[in-house]
NUDO-169501 format. One line per field, with one value per residue (C-alpha): x, y, z. Coordinates in pm, whole numbers, plus 50000, padded with zeros to 5 digits. Layout:
# residues N
u: (X, ...);
v: (Y, ...);
w: (Z, ...);
//
This chain:
# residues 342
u: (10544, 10659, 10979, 11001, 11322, 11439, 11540, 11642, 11472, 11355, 11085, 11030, 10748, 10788, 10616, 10555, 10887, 11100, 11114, 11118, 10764, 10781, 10981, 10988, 11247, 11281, 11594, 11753, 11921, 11794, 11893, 12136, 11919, 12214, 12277, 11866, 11895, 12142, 12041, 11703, 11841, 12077, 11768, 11597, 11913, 11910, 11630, 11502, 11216, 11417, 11798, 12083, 12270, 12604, 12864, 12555, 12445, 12102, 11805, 11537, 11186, 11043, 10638, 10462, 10111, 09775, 09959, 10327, 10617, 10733, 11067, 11194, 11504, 11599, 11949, 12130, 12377, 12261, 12204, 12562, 12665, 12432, 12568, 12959, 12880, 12719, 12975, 13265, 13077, 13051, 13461, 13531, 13297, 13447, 13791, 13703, 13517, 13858, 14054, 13816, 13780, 14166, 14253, 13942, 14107, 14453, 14330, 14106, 14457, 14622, 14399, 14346, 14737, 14838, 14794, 14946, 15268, 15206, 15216, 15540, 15688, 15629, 15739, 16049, 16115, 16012, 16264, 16522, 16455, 16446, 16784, 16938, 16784, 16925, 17248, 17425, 17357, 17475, 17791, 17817, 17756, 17973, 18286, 18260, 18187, 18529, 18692, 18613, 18692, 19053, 19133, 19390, 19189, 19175, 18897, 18733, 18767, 18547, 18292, 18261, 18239, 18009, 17757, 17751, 17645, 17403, 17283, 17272, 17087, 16796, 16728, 16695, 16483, 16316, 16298, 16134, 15859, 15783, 15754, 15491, 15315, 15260, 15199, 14883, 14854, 14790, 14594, 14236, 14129, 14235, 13917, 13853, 13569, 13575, 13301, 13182, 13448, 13476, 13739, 13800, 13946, 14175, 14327, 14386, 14537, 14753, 14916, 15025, 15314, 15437, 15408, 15733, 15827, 15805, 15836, 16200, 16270, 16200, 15870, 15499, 15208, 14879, 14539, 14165, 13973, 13597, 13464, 13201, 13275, 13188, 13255, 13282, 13687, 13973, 14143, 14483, 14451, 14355, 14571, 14860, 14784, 14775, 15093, 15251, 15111, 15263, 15594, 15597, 15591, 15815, 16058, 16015, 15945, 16118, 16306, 16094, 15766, 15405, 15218, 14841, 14637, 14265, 13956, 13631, 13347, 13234, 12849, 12687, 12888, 13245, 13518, 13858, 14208, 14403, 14826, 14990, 15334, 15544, 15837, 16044, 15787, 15710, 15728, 15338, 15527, 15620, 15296, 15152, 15392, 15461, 15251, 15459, 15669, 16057, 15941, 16210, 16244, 16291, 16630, 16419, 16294, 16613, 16599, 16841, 16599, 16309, 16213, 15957, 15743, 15484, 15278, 15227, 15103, 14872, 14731, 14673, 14485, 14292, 14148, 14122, 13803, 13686, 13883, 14130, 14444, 14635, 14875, 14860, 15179, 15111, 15236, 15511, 15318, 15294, 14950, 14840, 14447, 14277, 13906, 13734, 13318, 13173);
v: (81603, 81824, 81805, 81899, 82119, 82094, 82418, 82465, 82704, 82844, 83114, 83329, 83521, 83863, 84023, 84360, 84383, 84219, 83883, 83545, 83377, 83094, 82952, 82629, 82482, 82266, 82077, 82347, 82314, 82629, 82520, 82792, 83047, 83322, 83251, 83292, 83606, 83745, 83645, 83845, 84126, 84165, 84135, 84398, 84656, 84615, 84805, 84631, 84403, 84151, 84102, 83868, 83852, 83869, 83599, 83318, 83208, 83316, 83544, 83660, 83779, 84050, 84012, 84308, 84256, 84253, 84007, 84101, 84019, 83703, 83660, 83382, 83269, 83077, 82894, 83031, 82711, 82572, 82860, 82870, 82537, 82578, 82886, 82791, 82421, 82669, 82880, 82598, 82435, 82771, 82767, 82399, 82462, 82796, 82634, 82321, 82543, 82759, 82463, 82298, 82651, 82669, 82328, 82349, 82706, 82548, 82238, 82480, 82683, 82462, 82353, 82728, 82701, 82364, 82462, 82771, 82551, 82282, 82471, 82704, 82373, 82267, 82599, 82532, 82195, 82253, 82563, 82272, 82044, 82291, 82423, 82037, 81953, 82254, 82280, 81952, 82093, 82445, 82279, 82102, 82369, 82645, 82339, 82273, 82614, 82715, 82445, 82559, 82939, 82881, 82790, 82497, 82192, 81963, 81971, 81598, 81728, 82085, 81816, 81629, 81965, 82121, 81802, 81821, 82146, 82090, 81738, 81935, 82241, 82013, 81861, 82195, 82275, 81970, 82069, 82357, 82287, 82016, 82339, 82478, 82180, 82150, 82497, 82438, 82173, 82314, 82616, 82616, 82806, 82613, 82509, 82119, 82094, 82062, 81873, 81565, 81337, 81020, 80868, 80556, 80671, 80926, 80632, 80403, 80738, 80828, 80476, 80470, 80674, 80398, 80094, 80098, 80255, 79907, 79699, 79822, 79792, 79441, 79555, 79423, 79647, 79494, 79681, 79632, 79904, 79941, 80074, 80387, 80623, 80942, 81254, 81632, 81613, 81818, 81565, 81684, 81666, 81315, 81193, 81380, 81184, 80870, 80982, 81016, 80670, 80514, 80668, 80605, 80239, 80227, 80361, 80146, 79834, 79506, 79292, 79145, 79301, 79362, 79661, 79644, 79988, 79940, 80175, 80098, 80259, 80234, 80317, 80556, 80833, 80753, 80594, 80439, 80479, 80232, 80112, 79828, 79705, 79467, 79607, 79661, 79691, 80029, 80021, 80131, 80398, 80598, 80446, 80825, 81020, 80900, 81152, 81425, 81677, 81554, 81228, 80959, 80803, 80393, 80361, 80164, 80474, 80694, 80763, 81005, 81132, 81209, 81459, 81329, 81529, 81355, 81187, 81509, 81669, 81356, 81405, 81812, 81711, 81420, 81597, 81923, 81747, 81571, 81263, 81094, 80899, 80624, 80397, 80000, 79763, 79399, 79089, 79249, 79466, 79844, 79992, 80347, 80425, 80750, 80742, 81011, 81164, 81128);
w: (63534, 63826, 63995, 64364, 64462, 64821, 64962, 65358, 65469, 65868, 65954, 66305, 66437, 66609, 66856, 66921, 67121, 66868, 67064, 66845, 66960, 66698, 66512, 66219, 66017, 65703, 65649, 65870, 66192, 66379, 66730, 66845, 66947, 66941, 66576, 66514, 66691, 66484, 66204, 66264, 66380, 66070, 65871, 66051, 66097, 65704, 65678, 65379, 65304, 65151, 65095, 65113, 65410, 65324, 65448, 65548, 65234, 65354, 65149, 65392, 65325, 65598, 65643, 65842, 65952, 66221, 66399, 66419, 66208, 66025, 65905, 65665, 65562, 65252, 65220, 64918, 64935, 64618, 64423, 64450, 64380, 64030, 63998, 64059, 63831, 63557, 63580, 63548, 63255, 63092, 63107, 62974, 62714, 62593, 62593, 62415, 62186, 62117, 62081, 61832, 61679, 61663, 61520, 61251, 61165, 61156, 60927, 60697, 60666, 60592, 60296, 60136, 60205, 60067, 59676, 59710, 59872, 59631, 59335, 59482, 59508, 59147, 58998, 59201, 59104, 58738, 58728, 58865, 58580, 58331, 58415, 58460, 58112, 57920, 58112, 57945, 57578, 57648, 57803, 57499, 57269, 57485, 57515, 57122, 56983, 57218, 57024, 56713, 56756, 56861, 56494, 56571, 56506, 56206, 55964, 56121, 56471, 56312, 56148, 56486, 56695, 56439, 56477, 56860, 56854, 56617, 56827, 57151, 56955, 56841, 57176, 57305, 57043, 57131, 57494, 57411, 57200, 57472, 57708, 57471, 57460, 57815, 57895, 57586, 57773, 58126, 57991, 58153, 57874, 57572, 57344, 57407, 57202, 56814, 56593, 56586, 56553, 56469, 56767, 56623, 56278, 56434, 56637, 56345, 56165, 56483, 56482, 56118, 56180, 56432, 56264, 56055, 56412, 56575, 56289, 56295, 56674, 56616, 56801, 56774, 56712, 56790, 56742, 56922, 56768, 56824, 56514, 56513, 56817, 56799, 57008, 56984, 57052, 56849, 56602, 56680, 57041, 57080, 56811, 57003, 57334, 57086, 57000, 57324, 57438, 57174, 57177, 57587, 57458, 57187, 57439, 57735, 57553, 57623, 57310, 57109, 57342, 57215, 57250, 57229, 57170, 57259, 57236, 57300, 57434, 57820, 57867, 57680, 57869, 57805, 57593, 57691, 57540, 57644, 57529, 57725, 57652, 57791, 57971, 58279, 58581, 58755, 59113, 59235, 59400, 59095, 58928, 58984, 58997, 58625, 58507, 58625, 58472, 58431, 58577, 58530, 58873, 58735, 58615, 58303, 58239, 58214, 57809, 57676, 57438, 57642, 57886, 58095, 57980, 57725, 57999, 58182, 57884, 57835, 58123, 58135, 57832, 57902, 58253, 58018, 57845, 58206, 58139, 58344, 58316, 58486, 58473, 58577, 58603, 58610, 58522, 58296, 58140, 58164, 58066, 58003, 58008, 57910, 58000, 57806, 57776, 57482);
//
């Protein structure tokens, strides 16, 4: 396929004198003969061949021969136009291609940035709830330990001071071995894999401990245990996130509530850890953010003698062997899942 280009053009022949003796035309008005003439004899006084003249938007083409001299102009108009449109294009396109540069450089940024922001922001806040949890049992301890070394109190009032501090001293040794955990917990390095173990006896061990547990909270204990799982996973790590499942729902159970723990396996790949209990409902707000550190947001889940900080170690160790964790809240009951590899 061709495509024909239109391009005005006009031509004049010379003679020996310099006189225009022809003359044609295409799509070019060449009727003022004082223009032609000028036209020709800037073309000649240029003393080129071939050139632009400057100002018409022409390009001429001098031919010397037998016969005389030819002379042929070319309009330039549309060189120009391409030119000026190629140009313009040339400018939208570099600025839409800095903007899009600058926004994908501002969103990519902001991702490298984010984690770095994120995890300032959780060293902050877990600075904050480290210094709220330990700063009620140091008050106590300071208040009752200034009581005691003034020397006028009664020996009861000594007894009662003396067992505050000691109260207040545990939960902050409490506090603090929950620290270690979770820094275990959240180290990358920490060795995940043990032999092969089998799963389902280390749950029915891990919930031994419980049973007089609930029996005595007026609780129920109820048990769904697939029999013959096997996986290369550390005893004590799995029956510590046993543990902390069942103590999560010993705590936040209602009256009289059941608590069912169920494993079984899922596949050939994985197995699933499950504890649901009936109790207060969490708001599928806070449903996530449950597993963080310090998390106590539901006024149900306000214990004095927890931290917040079993689910968050839970989970550091569940995604520490490739697992993951989640909570559900339906129907007045609270469950915890663990999905593991085998």
């Amino acid at each position: 396929n061709t495509v024909d280009i239109v391009v005005p053009f006009f031509a004049v022949s010379l003679d020996d004198d310099g006189n225009i003796k022809n003359k044609c035309s295409y799509y070019f008005d060449i009727s003022d003969d004082s223009a032609l003439k000028e036209y020709v004899l800037r073309a000649l006084s240029s003393g080129e061949n071939k050139g632009v003249l400057q100002g018409e938007m022409l390009r001429f083409l001098v031919i010397r021969n037998a016969d005389g001299m030819r002379i042929a102009f070319a309009d330039t108009t549309g060189e120009h136009e391409i030119l000026n449109n190629l140009i313009k294009m040339i400018i939208i396109v570099g600025i839409a291609s800095e903007l899009i540069l600058f926004f994908i450089s501002f969103f990519l940024s902001t991702l490298v940035v984010k984690p770095v922001d994120n995890a300032w922001k959780q060293q902050h806040r877990f600075v904050s709830d480290v210094s709220h949890e330990l700063k009620t049992p140091l008050t106590v301890i300071m208040t009752n330990a200034e009581l005691l070394s003034n020397g006028f109190i009664d020996s009861e009032s000594g007894k009662r001071y003396v067992r505050n501090i000691t109260i207040m001293s545990k939960r902050m040794h409490n506090l603090v071995d929950s620290l270690l955990e979770l820094a275990r917990a959240e180290n990358t390095t920490m060795k995940t894999v043990g032999n092969e173990t089998d799963i389902s006896e280390v749950v029915l061990d891990s919930l031994l401990p419980f049973e007089p547990l609930f029996y005595e909270n007026g609780l129920r204990l109820e048990t769904e245990i697939e029999e013959g799982i096997f996986a290369p996973i550390i005893p004590d790590k799995l029956s510590d996130i046993c543990g902390i499942l069942l103590d999560n729902a010993l705590k936040y159970s209602v009256p009289g509530g059941k608590t069912i723990v169920r494993l079984k396996k899922a596949g050939s790949r994985k197995f699933v850890l499950s504890c649901a209990n009936e109790g207060e409902a969490i708001s599928r707000e806070n449903l996530t953010r449950i597993f963080d550190r310090f998390y106590r947001g539901d006024e149900n889940r306000k214990s004095s003698d927890s931290f917040g900080l079993g689910l968050a170690i839970a989970k550091h160790t569940v995604e520490a062997y490739g697992g993951k964790i989640y909570a559900e809240s339906k129907n007045g009951v609270n469950t915890f899942t663990a999905e593991m590899p085998i």
